[in-house]
LUMROKOL-21144 format. One record per residue: x, y, z of N, C-alpha, C in turn. Coordinates in nm, 3 decimals. Layout:
N
      nx      ny      nz     cax     cay     caz      cx      cy      cz
       X       Y       Z       X       Y       Z       X       Y       Z
...
//
This chain:
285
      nx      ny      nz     cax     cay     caz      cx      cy      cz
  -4.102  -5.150  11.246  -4.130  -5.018  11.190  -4.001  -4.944  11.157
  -3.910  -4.932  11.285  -3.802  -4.857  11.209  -3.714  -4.937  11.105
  -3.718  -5.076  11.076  -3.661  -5.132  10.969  -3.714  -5.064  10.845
  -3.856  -5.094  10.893  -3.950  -5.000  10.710  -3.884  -4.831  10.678
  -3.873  -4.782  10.809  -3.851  -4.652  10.763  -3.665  -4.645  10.686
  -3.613  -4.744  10.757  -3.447  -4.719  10.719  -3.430  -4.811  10.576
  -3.525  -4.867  10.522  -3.540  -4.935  10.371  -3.587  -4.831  10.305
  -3.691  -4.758  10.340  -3.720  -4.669  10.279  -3.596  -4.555  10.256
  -3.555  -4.512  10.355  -3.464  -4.406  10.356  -3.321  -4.445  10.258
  -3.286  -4.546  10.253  -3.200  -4.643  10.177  -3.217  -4.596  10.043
  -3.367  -4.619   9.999  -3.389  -4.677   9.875  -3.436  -4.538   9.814
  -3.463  -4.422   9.921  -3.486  -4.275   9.880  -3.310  -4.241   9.852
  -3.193  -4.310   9.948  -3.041  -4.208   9.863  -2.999  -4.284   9.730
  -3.099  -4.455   9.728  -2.986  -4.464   9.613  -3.111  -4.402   9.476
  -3.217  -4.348   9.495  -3.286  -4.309   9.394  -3.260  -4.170   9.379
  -3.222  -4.022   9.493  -3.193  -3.961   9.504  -3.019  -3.859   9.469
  -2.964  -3.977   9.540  -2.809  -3.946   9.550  -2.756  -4.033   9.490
  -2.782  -4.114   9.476  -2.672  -4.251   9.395  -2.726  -4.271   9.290
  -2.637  -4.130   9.178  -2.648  -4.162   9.044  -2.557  -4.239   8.944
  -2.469  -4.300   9.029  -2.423  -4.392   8.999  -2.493  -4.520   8.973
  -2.633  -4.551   9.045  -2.664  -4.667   8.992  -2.805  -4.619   8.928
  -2.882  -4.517   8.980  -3.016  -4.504   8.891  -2.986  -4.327   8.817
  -3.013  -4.340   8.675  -2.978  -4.233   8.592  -3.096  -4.219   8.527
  -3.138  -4.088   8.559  -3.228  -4.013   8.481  -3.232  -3.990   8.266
  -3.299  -4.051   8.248  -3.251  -4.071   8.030  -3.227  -3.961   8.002
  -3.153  -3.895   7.929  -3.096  -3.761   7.899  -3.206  -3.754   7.724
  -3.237  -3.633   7.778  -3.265  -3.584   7.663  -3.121  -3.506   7.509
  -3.153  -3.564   7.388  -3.063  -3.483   7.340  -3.092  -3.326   7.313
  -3.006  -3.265   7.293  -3.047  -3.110   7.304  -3.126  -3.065   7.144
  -3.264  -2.986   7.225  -3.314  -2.941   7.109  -3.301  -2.825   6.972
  -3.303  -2.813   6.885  -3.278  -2.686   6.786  -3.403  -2.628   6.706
  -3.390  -2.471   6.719  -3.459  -2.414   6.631  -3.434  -2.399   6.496
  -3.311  -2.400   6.454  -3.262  -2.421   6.308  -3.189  -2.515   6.296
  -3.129  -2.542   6.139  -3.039  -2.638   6.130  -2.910  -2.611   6.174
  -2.856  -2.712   6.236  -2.708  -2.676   6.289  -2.626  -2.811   6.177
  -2.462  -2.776   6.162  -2.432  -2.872   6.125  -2.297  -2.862   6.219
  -2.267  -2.975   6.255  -2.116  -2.989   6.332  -2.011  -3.101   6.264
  -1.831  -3.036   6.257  -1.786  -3.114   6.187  -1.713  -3.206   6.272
  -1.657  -3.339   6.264  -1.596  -3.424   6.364  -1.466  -3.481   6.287
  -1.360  -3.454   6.434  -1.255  -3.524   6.339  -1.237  -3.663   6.385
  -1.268  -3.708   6.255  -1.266  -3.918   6.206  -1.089  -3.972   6.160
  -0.995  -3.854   6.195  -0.912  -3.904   6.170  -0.840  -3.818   6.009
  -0.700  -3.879   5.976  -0.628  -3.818   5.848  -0.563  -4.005   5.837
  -0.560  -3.979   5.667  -0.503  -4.066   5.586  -0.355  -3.994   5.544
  -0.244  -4.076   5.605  -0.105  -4.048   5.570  -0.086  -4.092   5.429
  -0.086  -3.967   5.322  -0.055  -4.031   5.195   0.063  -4.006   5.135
   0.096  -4.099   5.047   0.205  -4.053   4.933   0.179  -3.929   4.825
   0.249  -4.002   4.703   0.224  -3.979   4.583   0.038  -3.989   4.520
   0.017  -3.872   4.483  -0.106  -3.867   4.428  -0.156  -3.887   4.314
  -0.071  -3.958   4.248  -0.045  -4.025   4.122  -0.206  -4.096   4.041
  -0.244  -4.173   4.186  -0.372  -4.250   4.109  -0.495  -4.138   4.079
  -0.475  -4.013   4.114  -0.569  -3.893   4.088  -0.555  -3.826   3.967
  -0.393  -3.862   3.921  -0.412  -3.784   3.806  -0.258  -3.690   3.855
  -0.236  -3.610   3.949  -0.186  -3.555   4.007  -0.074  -3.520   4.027
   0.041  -3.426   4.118   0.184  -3.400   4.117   0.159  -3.376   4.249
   0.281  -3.440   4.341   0.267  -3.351   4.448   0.256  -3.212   4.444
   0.354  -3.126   4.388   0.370  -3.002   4.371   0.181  -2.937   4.352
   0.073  -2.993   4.283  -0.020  -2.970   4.265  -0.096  -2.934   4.342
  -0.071  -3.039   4.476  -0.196  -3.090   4.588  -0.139  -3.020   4.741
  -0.007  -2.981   4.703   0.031  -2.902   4.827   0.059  -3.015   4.957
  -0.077  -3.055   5.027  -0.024  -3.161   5.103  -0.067  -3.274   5.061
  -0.020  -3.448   5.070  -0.104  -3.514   4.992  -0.151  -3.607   5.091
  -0.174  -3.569   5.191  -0.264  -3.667   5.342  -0.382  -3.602   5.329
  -0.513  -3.689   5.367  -0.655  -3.658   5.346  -0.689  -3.646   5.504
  -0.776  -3.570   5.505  -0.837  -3.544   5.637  -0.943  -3.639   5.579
  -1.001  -3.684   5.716  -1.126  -3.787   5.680  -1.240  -3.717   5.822
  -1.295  -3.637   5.784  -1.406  -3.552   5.890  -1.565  -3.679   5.896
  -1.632  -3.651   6.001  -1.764  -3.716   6.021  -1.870  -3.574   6.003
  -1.977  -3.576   5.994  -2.086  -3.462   6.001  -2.190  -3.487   6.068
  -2.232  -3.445   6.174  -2.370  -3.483   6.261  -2.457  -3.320   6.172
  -2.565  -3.369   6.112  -2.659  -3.243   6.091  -2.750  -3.293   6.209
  -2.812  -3.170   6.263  -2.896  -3.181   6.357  -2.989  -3.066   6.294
  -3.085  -3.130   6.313  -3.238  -3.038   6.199  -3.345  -3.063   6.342
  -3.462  -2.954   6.391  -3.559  -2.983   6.415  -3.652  -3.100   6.450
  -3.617  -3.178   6.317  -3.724  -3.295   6.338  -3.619  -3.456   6.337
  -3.506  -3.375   6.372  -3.435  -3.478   6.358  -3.274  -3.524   6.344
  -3.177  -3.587   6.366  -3.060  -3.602   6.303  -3.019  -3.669   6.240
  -2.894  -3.640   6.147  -2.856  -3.701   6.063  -2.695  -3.724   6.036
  -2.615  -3.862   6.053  -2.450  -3.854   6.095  -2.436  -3.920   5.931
  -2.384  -3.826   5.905  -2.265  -3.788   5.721  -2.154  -3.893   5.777
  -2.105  -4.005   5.722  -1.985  -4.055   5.730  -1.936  -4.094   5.894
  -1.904  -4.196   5.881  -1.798  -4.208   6.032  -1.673  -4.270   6.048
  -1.620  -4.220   5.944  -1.455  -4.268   5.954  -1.364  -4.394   5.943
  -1.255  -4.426   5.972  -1.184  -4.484   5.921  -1.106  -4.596   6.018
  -1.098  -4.582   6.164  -1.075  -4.672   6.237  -1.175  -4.645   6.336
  -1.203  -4.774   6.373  -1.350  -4.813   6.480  -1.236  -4.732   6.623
  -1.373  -4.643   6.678  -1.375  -4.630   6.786  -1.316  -4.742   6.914
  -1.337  -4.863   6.918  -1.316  -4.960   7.008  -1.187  -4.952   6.967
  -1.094  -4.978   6.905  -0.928  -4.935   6.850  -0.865  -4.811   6.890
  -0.896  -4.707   6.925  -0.833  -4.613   6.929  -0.805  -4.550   7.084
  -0.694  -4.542   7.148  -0.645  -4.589   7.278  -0.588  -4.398   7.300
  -0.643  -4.435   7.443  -0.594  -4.281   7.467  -0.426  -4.218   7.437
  -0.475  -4.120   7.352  -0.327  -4.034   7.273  -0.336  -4.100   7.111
  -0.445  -4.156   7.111  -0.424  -4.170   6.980  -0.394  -4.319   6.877
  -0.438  -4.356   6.791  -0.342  -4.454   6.734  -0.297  -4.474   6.558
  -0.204  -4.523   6.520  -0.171  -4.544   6.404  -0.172  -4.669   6.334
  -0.245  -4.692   6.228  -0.222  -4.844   6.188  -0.198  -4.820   6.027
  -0.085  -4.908   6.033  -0.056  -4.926   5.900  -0.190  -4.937   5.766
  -0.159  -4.909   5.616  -0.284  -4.908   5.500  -0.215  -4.946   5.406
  -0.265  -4.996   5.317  -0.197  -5.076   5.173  -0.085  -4.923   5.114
  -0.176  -4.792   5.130  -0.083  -4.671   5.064  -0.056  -4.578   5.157
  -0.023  -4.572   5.285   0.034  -4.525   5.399  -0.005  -4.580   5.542
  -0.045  -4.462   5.582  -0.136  -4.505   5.763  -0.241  -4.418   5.794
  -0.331  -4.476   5.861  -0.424  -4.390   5.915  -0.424  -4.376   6.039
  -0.422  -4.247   6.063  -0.447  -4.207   6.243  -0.582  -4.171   6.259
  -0.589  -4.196   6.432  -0.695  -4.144   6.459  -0.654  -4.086   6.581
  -0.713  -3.976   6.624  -0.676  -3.925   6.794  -0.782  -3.909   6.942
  -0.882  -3.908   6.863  -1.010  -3.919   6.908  -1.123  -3.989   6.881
  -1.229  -4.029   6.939  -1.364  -4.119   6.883  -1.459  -4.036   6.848
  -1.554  -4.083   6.726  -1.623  -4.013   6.719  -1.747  -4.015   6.848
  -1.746  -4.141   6.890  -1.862  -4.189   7.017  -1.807  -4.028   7.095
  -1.694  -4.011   7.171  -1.653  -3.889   7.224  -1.682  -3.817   7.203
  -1.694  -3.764   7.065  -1.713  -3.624   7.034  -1.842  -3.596   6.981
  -1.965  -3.729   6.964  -2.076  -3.699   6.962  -2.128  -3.658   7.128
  -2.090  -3.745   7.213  -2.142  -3.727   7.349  -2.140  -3.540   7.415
  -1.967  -3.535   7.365  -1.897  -3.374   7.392  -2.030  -3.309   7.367
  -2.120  -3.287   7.278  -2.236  -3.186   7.243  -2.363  -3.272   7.235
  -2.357  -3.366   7.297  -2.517  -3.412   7.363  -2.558  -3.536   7.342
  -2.468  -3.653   7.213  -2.544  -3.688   7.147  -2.503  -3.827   7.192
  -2.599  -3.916   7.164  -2.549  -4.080   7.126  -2.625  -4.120   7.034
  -2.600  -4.262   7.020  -2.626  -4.366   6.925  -2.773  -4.342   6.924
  -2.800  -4.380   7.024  -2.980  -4.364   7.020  -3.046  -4.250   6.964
  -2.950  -4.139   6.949  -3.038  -4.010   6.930  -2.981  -3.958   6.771
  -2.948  -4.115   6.720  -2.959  -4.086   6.542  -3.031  -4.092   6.503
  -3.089  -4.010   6.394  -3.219  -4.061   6.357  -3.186  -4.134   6.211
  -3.108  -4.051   6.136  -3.072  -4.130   6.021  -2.913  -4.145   6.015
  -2.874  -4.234   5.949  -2.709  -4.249   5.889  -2.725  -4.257   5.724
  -2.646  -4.230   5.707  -2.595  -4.178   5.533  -2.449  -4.164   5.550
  -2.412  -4.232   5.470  -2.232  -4.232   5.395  -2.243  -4.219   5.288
  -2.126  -4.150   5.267  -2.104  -4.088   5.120  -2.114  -4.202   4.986
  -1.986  -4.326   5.106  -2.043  -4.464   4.999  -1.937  -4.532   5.076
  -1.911  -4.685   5.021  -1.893  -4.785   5.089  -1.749  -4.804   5.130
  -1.618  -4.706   5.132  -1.498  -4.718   5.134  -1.512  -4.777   5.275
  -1.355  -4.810   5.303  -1.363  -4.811   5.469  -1.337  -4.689   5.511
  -1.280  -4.550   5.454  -1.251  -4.459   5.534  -1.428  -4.367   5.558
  -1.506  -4.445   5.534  -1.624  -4.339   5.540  -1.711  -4.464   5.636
  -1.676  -4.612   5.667  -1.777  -4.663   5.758  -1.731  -4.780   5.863
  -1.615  -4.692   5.875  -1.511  -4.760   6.052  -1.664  -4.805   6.145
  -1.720  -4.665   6.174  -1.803  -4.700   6.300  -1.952  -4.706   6.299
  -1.975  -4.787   6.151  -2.136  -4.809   6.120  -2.205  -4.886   6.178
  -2.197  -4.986   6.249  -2.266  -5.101   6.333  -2.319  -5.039   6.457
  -2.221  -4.917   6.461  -2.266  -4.842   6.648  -2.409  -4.804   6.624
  -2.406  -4.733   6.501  -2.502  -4.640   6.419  -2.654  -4.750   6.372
  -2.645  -4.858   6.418  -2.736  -4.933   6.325  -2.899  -4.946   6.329
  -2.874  -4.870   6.445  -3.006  -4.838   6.510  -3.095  -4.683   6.405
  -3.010  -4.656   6.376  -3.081  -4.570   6.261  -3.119  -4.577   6.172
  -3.217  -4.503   6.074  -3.268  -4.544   5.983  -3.144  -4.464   5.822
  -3.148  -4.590   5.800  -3.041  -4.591   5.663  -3.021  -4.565   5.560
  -2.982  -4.452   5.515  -2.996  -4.397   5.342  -2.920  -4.383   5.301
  -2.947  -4.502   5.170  -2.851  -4.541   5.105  -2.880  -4.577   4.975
  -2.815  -4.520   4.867  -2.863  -4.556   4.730  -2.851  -4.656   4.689
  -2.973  -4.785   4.617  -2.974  -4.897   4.566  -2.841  -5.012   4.526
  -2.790  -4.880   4.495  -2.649  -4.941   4.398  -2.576  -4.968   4.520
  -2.534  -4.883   4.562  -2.450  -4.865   4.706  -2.480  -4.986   4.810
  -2.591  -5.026   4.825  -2.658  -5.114   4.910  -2.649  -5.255   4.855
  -2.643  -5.247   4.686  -2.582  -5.400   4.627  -2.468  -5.393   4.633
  -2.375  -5.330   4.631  -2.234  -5.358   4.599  -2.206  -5.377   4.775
  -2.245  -5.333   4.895  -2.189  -5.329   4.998  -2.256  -5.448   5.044
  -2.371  -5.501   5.023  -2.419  -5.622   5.057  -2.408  -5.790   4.958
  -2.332  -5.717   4.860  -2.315  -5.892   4.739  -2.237  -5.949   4.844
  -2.242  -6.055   4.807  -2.205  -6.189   4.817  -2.044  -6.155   4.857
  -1.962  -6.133   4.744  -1.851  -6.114   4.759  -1.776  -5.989   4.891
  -1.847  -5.898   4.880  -1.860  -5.797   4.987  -1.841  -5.861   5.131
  -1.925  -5.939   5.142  -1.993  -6.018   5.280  -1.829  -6.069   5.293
  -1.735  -6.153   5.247  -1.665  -6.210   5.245  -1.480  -6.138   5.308
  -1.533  -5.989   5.255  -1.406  -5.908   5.298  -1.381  -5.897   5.419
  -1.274  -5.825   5.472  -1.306  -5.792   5.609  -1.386  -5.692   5.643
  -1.327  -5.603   5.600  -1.412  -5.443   5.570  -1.550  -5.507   5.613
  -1.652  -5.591   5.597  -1.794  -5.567   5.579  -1.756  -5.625   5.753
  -1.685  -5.655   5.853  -1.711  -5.679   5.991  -1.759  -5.518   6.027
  -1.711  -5.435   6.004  -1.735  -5.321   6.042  -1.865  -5.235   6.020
  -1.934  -5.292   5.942  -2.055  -5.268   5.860  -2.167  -5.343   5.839
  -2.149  -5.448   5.897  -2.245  -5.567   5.886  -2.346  -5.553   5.887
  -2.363  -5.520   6.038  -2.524  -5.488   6.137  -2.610  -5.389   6.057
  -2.562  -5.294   5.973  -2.659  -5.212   5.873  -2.781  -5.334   5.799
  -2.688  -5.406   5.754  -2.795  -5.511   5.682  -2.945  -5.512   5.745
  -2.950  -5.543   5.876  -3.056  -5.547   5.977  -3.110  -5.387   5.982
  -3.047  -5.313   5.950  -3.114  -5.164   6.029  -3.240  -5.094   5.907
  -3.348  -5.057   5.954  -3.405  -5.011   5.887  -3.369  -4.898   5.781
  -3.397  -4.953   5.640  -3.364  -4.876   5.556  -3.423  -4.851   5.441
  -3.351  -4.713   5.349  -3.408  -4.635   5.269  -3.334  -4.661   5.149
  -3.412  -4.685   5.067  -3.307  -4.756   4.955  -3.366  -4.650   4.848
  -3.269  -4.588   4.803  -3.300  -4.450   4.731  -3.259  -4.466   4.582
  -3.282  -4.408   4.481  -3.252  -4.372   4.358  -3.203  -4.302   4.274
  -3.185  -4.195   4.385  -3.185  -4.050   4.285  -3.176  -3.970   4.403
  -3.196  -3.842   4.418  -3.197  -3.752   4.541  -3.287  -3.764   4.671
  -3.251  -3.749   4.767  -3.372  -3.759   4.898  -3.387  -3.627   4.968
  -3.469  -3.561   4.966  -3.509  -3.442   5.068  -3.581  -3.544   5.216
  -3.461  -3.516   5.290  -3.446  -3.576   5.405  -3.543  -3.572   5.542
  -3.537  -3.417   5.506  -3.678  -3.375   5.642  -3.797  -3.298   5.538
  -3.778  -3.334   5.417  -3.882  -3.240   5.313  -3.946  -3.079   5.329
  -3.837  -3.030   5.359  -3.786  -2.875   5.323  -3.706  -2.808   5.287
  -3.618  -2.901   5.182  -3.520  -2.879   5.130  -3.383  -2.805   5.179
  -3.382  -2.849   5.351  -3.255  -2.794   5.416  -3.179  -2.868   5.391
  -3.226  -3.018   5.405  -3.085  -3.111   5.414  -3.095  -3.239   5.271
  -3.031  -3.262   5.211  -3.128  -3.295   5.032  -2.967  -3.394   5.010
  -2.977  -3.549   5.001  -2.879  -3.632   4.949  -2.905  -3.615   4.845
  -2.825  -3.625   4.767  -2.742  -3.610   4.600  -2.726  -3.717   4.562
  -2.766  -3.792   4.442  -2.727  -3.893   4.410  -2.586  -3.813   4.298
  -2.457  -3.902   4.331  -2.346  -3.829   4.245  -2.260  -3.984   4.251
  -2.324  -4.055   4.118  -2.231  -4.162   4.127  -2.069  -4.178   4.038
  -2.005  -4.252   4.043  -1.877  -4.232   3.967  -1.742  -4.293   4.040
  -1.735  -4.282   4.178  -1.652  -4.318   4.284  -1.654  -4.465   4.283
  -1.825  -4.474   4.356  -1.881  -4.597   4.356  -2.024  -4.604   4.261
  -2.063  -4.692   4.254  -2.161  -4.759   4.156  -2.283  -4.635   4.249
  -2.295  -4.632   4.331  -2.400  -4.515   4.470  -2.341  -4.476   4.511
  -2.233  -4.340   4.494  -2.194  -4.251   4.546  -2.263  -4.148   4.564
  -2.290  -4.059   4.671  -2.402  -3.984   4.720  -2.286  -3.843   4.816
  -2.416  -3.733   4.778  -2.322  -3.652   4.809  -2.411  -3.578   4.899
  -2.436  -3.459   5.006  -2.526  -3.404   5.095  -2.519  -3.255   5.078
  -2.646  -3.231   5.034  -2.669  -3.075   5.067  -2.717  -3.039   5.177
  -2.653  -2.946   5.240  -2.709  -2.891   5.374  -2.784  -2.711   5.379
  -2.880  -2.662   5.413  -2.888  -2.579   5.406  -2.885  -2.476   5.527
  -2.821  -2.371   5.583  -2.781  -2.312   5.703  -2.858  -2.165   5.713
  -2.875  -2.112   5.825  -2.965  -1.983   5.800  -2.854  -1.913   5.799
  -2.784  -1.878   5.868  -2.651  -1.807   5.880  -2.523  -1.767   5.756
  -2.473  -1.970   5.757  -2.374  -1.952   5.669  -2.435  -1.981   5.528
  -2.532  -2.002   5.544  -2.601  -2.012   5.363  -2.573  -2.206   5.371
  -2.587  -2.221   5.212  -2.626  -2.385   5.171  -2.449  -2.400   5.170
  -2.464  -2.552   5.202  -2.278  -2.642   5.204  -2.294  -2.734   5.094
  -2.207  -2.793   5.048  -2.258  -2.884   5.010  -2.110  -2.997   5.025
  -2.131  -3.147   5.100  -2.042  -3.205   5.137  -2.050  -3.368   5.030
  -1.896  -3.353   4.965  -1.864  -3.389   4.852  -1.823  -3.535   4.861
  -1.775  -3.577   4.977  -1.786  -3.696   4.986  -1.642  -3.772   4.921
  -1.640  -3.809   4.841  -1.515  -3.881   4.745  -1.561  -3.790   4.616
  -1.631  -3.764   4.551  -1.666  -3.673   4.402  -1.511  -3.614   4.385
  -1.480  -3.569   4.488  -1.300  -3.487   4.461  -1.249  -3.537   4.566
  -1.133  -3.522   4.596  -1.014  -3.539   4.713  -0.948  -3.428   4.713
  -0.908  -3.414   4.598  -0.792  -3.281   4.594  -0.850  -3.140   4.553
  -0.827  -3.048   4.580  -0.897  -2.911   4.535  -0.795  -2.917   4.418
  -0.709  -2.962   4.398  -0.677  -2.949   4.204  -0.753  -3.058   4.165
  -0.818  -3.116   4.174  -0.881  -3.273   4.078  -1.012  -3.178   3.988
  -1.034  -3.038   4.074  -1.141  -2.974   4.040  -1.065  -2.835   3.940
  -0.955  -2.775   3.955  -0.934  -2.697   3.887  -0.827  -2.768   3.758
  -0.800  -2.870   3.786  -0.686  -2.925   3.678  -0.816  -3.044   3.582
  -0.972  -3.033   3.634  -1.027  -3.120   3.557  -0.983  -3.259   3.566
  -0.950  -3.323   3.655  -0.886  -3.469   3.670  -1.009  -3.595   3.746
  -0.985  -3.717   3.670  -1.094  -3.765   3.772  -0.966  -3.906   3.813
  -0.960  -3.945   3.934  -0.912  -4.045   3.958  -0.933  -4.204   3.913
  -0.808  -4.253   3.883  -0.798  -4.372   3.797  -0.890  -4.452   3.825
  -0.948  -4.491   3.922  -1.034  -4.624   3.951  -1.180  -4.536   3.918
  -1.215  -4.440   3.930  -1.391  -4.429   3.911  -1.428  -4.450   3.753
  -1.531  -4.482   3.795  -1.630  -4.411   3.633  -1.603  -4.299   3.616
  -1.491  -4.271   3.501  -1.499  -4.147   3.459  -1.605  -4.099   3.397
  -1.707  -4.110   3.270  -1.798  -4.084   3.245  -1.930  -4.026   3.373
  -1.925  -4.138   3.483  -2.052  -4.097   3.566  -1.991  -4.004   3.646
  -1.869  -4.010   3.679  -1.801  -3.878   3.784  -1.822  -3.789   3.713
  -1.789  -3.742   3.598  -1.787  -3.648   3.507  -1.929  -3.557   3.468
  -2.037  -3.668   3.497  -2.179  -3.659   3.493  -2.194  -3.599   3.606
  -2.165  -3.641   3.727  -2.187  -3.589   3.871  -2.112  -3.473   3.873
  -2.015  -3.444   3.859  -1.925  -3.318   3.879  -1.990  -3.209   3.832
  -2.110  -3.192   3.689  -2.155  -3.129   3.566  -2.275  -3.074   3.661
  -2.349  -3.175   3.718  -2.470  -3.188   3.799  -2.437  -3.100   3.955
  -2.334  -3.118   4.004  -2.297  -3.046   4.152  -2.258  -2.869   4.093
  -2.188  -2.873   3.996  -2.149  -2.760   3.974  -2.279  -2.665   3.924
  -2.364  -2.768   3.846  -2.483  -2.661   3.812  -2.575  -2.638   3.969
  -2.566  -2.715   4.021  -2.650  -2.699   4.185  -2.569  -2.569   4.280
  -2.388  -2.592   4.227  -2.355  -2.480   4.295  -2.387  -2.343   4.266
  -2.365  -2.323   4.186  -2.440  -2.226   4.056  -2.572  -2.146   4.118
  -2.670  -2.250   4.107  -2.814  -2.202   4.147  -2.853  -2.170   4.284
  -2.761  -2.255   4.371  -2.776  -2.207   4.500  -2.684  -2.097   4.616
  -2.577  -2.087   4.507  -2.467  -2.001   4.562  -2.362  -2.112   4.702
  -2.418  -2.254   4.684  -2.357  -2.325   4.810  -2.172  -2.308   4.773
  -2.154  -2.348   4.917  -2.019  -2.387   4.957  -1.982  -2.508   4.876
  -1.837  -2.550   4.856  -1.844  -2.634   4.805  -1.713  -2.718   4.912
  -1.749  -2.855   5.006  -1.661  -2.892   5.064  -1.631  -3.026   5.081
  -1.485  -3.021   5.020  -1.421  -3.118   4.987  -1.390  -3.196   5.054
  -1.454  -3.315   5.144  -1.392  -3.360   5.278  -1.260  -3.426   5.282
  -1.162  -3.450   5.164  -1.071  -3.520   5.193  -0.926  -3.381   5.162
  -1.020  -3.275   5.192  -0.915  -3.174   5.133  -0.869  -3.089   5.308
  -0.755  -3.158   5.312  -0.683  -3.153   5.462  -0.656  -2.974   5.526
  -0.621  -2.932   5.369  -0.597  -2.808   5.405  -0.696  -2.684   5.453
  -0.817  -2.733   5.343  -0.941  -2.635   5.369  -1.011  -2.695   5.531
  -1.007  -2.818   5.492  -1.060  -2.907   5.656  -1.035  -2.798   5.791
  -0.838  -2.774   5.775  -0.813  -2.706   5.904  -0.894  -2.578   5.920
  -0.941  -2.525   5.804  -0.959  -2.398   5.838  -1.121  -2.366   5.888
  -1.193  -2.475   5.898  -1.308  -2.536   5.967  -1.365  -2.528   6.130
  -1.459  -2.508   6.166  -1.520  -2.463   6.285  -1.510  -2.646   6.350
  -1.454  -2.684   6.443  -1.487  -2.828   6.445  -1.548  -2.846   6.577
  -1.643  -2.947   6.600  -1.719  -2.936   6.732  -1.627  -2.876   6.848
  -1.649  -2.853   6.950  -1.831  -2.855   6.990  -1.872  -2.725   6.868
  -1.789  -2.669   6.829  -1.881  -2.562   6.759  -1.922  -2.584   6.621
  -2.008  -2.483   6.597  -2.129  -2.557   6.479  -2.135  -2.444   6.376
  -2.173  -2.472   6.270  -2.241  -2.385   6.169  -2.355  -2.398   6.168
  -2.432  -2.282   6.156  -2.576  -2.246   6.110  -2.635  -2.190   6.045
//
């Protein structure tokens, strides 16, 4: 008998007190409106801005901030982009690795700084990238468990044949498997027109851009590659490698959306406006 009672009593501290081995599932935290939070994925050390069209003197600084976006809506979330070196790489204080046109740092994970305000892998509901660079899908495989939206085009060019073959696609693979949304044209995401993907091709063959809508700060709208530089937009420039014609189409199309909705317009590779940004844990709403 007293063996039964001291098994019992055992098996009441390690269910009780030893949460080290049995853990209660965390709920992620709930919202009454849309929140959006920005994450830093790191900066691209650049040169000469030459392939934009560009002068230094133009662009002021010519290193890109490379931000992530968790929208968190009501019925759901949604992670904008995740950067440029995988989380599993990046060693406390930071790290630097050499790039064909400078270096990219990173100082933090995004896994970190989703957890910092509640969140994990499991509690994505969707992933969406702007489009298939590596600085927009370092840490997509973590993510694969979500459901995937991604425009047609975007989804052939990141899954051909030749694709499969790069390195870049180790980092991205596991999407192949993840349930997905193979889109055409625009998606109203939770269908109330808070949070609304853009089809804005020109970059890439499915370049996609995200409208967010906020009660507070009003509608955002996050641009993805469409610009880099806040002169590419006042000097009219489109960078050497896109479809100029379809960028040009997309640029025509965002600007009339800015227009009608009075949105923000934000440039994620634009380092300077970046700093001046609310960045988790705190949020816009």
């Amino acid at each position: 008998m007293r063996k039964l009672v001291a098994a019992v009593a055992i098996a009441f501290c390690l269910v009780a007190g030893g949460s080290a081995l049995v853990q209660t599932p965390r709920s992620a935290p709930r919202v009454q409106s849309v929140r959006l939070y920005v994450l830093d994925c790191g900066v691209l050390k650049r040169g000469e801005p030459t392939a934009y069209g560009l002068t230094r003197a133009q662009v002021g600084s010519t290193d890109f901030s490379d931000p992530c976006f968790l929208v968190v809506h009501p019925m759901g979330t949604l992670l904008w982009d995740v950067g440029i070196i995988p989380d599993d790489q990046i060693k406390p204080g930071g790290v630097e690795v050499a790039a064909a046109n400078g270096t990219n740092v990173a100082t933090t994970t995004l896994r970190s700084q989703l957890a910092a305000i509640g969140y994990a892998a499991r509690d994505i509901t969707y992933l969406a990238v702007s489009h298939g660079h590596a600085d927009h899908v370092a840490n997509a495989n973590e993510y694969a468990g979500a459901t995937l939206l991604i425009q047609k085009a975007e989804w052939n060019s990141m899954f051909s044949a030749e694709a499969q073959k790069l390195p870049l696609f180790a980092v991205y693979g596991a999407l192949e498997s993840s349930k997905t949304i193979l889109l055409e044209g625009d998606r109203d995401v939770f269908g109330d027109g808070s949070v609304v993907v853009k089809s804005t091709p020109g970059h890439t063959p499915g370049h996609q851009s995200l409208f967010v809508k906020l009660a507070r700060t009003g509608p955002v709208l996050l641009t993805g590659d469409l610009y880099h530089y806040a002169a590419e937009r006042t000097m009219k420039v489109v960078p050497a490698r896109d479809n100029k014609e379809q960028t040009l189409a997309s640029r025509a199309a965002i600007d009339e959306l800015l227009r009608s909705t009075g949105a923000q317009l934000w440039i994620q590779h634009d380092i300077l406006a970046n700093a001046k940004l609310k960045h988790a844990p705190q949020y816009f709403d």
